[in-house]
LOVEX-921912 format. One record per residue (C-alpha): chain; x negated, y negated, z negated. Coordinates in nm, 3 decimals. Layout:
BEGIN
{A; {X; Y; Z}}
...
***
This chain:
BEGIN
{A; {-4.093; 4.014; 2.312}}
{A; {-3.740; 4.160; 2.477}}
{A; {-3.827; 4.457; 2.209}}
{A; {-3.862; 4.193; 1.893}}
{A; {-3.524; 4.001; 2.008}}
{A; {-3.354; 4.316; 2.035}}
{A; {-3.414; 4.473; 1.703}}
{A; {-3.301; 4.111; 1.475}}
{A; {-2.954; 4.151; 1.727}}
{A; {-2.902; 4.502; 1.593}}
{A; {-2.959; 4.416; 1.208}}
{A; {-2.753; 4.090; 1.227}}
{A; {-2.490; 4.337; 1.404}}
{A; {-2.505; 4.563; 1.078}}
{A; {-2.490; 4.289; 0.827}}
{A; {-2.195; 4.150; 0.971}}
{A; {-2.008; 4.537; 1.018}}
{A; {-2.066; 4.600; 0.647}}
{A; {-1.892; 4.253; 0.508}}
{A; {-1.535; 4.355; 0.615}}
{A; {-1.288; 4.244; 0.418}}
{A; {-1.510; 3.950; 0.218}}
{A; {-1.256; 3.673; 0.424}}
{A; {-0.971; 3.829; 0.261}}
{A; {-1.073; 3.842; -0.061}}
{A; {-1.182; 3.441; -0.009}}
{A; {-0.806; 3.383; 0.103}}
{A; {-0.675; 3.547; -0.207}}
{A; {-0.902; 3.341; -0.400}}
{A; {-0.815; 3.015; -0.261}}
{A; {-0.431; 3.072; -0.265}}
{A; {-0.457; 3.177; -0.621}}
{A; {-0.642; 2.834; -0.720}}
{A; {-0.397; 2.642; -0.505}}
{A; {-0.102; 2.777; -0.667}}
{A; {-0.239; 2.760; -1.044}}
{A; {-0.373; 2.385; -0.917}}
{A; {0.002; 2.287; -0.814}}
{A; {0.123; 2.462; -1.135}}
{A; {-0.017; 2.269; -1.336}}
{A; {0.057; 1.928; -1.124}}
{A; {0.357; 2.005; -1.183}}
{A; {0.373; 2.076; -1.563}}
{A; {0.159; 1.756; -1.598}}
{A; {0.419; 1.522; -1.419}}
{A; {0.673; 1.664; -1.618}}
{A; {0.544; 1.539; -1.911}}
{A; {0.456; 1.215; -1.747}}
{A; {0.814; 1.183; -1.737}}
{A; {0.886; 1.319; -2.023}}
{A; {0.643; 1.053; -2.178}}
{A; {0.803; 0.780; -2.013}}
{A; {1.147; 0.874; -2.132}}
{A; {1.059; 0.908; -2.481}}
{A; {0.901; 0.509; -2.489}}
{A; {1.225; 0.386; -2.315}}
{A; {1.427; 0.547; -2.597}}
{A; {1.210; 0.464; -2.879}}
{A; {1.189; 0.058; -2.690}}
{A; {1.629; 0.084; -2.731}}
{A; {1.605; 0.187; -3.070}}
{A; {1.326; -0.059; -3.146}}
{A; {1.557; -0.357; -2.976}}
{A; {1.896; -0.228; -3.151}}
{A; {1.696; -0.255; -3.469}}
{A; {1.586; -0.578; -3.409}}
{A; {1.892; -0.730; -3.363}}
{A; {1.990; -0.744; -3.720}}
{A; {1.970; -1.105; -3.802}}
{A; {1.865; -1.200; -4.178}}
{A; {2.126; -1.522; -4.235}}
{A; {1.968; -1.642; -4.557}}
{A; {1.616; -1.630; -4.436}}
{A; {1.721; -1.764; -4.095}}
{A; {1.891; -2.051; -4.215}}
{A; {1.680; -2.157; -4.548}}
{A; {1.485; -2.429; -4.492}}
{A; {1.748; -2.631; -4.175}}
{A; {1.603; -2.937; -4.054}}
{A; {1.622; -3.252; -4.205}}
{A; {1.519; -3.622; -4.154}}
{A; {1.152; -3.532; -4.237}}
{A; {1.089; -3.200; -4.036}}
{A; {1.303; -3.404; -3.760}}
{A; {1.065; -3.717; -3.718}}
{A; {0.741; -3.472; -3.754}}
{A; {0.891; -3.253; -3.480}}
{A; {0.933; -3.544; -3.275}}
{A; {0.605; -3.645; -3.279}}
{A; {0.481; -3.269; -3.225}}
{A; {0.330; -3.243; -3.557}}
{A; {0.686; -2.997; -3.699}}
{A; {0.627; -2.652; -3.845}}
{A; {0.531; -2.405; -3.645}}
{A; {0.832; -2.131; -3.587}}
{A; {0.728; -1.805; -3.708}}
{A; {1.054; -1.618; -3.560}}
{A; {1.352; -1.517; -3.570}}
{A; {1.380; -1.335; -3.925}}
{A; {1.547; -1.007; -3.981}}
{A; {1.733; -0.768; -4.205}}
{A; {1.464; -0.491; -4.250}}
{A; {1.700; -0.228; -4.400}}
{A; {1.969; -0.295; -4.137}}
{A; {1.739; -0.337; -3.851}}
{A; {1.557; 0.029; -3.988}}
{A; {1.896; 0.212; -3.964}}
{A; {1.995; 0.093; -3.676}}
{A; {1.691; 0.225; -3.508}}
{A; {1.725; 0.561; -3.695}}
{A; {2.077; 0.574; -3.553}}
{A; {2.002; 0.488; -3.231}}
{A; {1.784; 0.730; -3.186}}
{A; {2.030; 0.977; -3.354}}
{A; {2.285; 0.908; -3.093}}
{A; {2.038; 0.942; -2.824}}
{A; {1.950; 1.298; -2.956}}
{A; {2.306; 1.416; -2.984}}
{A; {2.416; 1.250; -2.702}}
{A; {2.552; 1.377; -2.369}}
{A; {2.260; 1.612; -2.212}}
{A; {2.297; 1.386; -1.874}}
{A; {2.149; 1.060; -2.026}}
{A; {1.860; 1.265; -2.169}}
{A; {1.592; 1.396; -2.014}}
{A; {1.658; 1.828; -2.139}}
{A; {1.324; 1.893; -2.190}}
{A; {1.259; 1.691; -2.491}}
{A; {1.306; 1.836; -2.806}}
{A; {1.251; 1.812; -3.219}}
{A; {1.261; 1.411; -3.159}}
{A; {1.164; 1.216; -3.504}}
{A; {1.050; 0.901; -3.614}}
{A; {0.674; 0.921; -3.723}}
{A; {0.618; 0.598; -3.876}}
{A; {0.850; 0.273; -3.873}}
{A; {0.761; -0.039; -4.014}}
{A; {0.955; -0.468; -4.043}}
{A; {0.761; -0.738; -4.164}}
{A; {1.051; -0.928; -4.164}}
{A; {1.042; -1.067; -3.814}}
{A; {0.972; -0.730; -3.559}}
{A; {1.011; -0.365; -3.585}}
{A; {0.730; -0.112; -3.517}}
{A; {0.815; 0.224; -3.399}}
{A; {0.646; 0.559; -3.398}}
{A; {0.830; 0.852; -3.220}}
{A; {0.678; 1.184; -3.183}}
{A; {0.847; 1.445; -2.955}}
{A; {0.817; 1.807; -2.825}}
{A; {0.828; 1.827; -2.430}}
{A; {0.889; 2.211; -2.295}}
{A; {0.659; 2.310; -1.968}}
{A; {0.873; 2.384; -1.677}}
{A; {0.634; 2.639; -1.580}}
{A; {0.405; 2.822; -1.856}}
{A; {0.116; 2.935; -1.740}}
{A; {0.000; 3.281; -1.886}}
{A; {-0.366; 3.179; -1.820}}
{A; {-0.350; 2.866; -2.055}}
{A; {-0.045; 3.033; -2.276}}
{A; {0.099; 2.665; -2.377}}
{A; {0.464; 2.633; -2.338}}
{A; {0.499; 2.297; -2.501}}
{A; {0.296; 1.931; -2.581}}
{A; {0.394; 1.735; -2.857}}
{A; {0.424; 1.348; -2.738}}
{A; {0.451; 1.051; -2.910}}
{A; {0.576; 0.664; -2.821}}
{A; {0.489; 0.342; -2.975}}
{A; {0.664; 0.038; -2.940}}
{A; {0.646; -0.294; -3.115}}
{A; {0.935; -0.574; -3.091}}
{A; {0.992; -0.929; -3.263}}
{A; {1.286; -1.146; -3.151}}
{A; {1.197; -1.515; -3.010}}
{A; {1.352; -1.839; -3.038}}
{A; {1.429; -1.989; -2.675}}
{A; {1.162; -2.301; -2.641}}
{A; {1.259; -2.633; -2.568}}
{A; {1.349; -3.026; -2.725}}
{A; {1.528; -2.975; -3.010}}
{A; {1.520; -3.206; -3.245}}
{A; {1.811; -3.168; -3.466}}
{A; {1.758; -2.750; -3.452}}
{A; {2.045; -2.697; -3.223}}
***
């Protein structure tokens, strides 16, 4: 029995004398993943933010665009005696907006974003680049805005060889009358 226990001690011995070295090679391995793994955290929240600042610009543009007020539209149709008494009794036509000037409101938005573009490199984030509008669209009461961007990797990783995303923003806007008694349309 003392014979049996001895011989398993002296081959478990010799397996573990010929693995030197395998806890290294596990370290490497694990620091390597760990610092590809917090690479690429790290390009990912970049363009999070990157994301993020391209909707807030394309949402300013959208709102200076949609500022343009259409004075014919907005004022055909005032209130008389007639749409007066049916909005007293809550029966009046429904509002459908505030209307606006499409072709001002689009090149205001095109210019606002221009600005933003050329602007001074501390309002913007640097990383963002080839900024354009995609698609833009007024229906005569809100502005619809595409933007599609190219956001440069702070770190480019030669194992996935990308260097850049293209991003995009979309942001919809319509101006509102304020809601209350109004009666005469003041």
């Amino acid at each position: 029995i003392c014979a049996g226990i001895h011989i398993s001690m002296d081959v478990g011995k010799k397996f573990f004398r010929d693995d030197k070295g395998s806890i290294s090679l596990l370290v490497i391995t694990l620091f390597l993943v760990t610092v590809t793994t917090s690479l690429v955290v790290t390009d990912i929240a970049s363009v999070a933010i990157a994301k993020r600042s391209l909707t807030q610009v394309t949402e300013a543009a959208a709102q200076r665009g949609v500022r343009n007020l259409d004075l014919s539209a907005y004022y055909s149709g005032e209130f008389d005696l007639t749409t007066m008494a049916s909005n007293l009794f809550g029966v009046g036509p429904k509002d459908p907006g505030v209307p606006i000037d499409c072709s001002k409101a689009l090149s205001d938005a095109q210019s606002a974003l221009a600005d933003w573009s050329s602007g001074d490199k501390s309002l913007r984030r640097t990383e963002i680049t080839s900024l354009r509008i995609s698609k833009i669209d007024c229906d005569g009461f809100g502005i619809q805005l595409i933007t599609e961007a190219t956001a440069r990797l702070p770190i480019a990783i030669p194992l996935f060889k990308v260097e850049s995303v293209r991003i995009t923003a979309q942001v919809s806007t319509t101006n509102t009358r304020k809601s209350g008694f109004a009666p005469f349309g003041i």
